[in-house]
C-alpha positions, 0 to 999 in steps of 0.5 A: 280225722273229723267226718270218717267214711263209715263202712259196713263190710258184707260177707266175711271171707277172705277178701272181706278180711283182706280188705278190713286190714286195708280200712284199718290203716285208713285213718279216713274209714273207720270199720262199724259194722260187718253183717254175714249169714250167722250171728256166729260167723258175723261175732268172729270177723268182728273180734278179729276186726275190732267191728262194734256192730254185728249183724246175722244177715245181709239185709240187716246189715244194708238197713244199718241208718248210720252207715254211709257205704257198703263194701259186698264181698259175697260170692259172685252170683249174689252181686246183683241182688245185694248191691242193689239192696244196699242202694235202695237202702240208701247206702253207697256200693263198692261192689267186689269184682266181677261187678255182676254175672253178666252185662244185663244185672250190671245194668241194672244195678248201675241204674238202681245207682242212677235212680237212687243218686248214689255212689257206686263202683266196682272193686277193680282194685287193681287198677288203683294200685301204685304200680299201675298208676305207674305204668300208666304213666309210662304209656302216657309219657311215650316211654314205651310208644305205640302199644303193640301187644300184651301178654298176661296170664293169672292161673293157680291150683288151690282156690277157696269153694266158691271158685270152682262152684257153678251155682255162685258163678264160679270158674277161672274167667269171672275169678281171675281172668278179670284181671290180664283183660284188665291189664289190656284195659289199661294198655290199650284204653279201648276195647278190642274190635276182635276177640278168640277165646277157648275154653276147658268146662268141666265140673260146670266151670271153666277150669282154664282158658286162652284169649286172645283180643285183636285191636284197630290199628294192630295191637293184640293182647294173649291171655291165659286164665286158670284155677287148676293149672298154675301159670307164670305170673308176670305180664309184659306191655310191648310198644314200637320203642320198649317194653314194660315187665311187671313183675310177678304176681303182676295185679299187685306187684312191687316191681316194673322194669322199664326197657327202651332202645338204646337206654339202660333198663330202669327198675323200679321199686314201687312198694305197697303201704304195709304190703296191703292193696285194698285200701287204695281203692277205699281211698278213692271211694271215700274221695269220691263220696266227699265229693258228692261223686257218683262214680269214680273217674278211675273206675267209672260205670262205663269201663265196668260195662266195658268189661262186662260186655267182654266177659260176656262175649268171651263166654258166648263163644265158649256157648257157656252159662252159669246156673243163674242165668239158665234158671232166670233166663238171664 
């Protein structure tokens, strides 16, 4: 394919793997340079990923004059500085999720983007895949009715480092929990009017928690976040007439079943290419930056506020903050 998207990926830990095999069956992307915060780390990912340029910083990296966009997949507290860096250097930002620490550094990131006129989105990769768009399109066919309630949880035992360290933002509901609330994003298309939440903070994280989001009209949505308690991992969306179940592990499943008064249930399969997912949000960022897009309709700055705004005021209920906010006054 004439004119590819060249990428440039920052950090190399799991999810920048994940989401480099996801560019390499792109044909559109092609995967030019990798930057980390070692020659050694950097030259690794490289081999591994067939990267020809190989940079032993993050700043080296965003200066990079022939990239056109800059995948962040650093550890959480570090979103804000780095996606900022790569706009004031001019480069496009797909920005892993949870887009920042909190809705005050999404701002300013989202205006860096504005000022700089360039493409920006979260990560929110989910939200991109087949079966979501699938789902989706049953709730806005009718097939299910008014939408009542959500119930979804995301808890595991075992996660990499990063995740139960305070200093880099870490715990359950900046890990995972962004994804059932999300999923209640999806369903109900507004935020919530009403939210309860409680949480167990021990280690400087919250290691689990239960929310609960209240919708005008009556809708609810019963959630459940965990990084050292595993939990089921489907997720149901309920309406008035039926009912839909996707399948474990719901945020990327390969399975809905659609249930309907009085009809027969209809499961779908609905298959990932090569069983990869990050690759369909690349498809929309390169989609949106032929355009001459500075957001994604899908994914635009507004839903990323949205949601920001939520995690924020989950956690103000919890009295909760992470070192960089106590540190920054943020």
């Amino acid at each position: 394919m004439k004119n590819k998207i060249k990428w440039g990926i920052m950090a190399t830990g799991d999810i920048a793997k994940k989401f480099a095999a996801g560019l390499k069956v792109n044909p559109g992307a092609q995967l030019l340079a990798v930057g980390s915060r070692s020659r050694k780390a950097a030259d690794k990912f490289g081999d591994k990923f067939g990267v020809p340029r190989r940079y032993p910083t993050y700043q080296a990296l965003a200066h990079d004059p022939d990239l056109d966009v800059v995948y962040i997949a650093t550890p959480n507290s570090l979103h804000k500085e780095n996606s900022i860096m790569c706009l004031k250097a001019g480069k496009a930002v797909l920005c892993e999720k949870p887009f920042t620490i909190n809705a005050q550094e999404a701002e300013q990131v989202i205006q860096t983007a504005r000022t700089e006129k360039k493409f920006l989105m979260e990560a929110m990769w989910m939200r991109f895949l087949p079966a979501m768009r699938q789902v989706q399109a049953w709730i806005d066919q009718g097939e299910i009715g008014r939408v009542r309630m959500v119930q979804a949880g995301f808890g595991y035992c075992g996660g990499v480092g990063t995740v139960y360290d305070p200093a880099l933002g870490g715990g359950s509901l900046l890990d995972v929990g962004v994804y059932p609330i999300t999923l209640a994003d999806v369903a109900f298309k507004k935020p919530p009017d009403k939210i309860a939440s409680f949480a167990h903070i021990a280690r400087g994280i919250d290691e689990q928690a239960a929310i609960i989001f209240h919708y005008r009209g009556g809708g609810m949505a019963m959630m459940s976040t965990a990084v050292m308690t595993n939990t089921p991992k489907d997720a149901f969306i309920m309406g008035d007439k039926g009912m839909i179940k996707i399948h474990e592990p719901f945020w990327r499943t390969e399975r809905l079943t659609l249930v309907r008064d009085g009809k027969k249930d209809k499961v779908l399969p609905v298959k990932l290419k090569q069983h990869l997912r990050y690759h369909y949000e690349a498809e929309a960022v390169m989609e949106s930056i032929r355009k001459g897009e500075l957001q994604n309709q899908l994914m635009p700055w507004d839903k990323t506020m949205e949601i920001m705004r939520i995690l924020d005021q989950i956690r103000g209920q919890w009295g909760f903050k992470y070192p960089v906010e106590i540190e920054g006054n943020r």
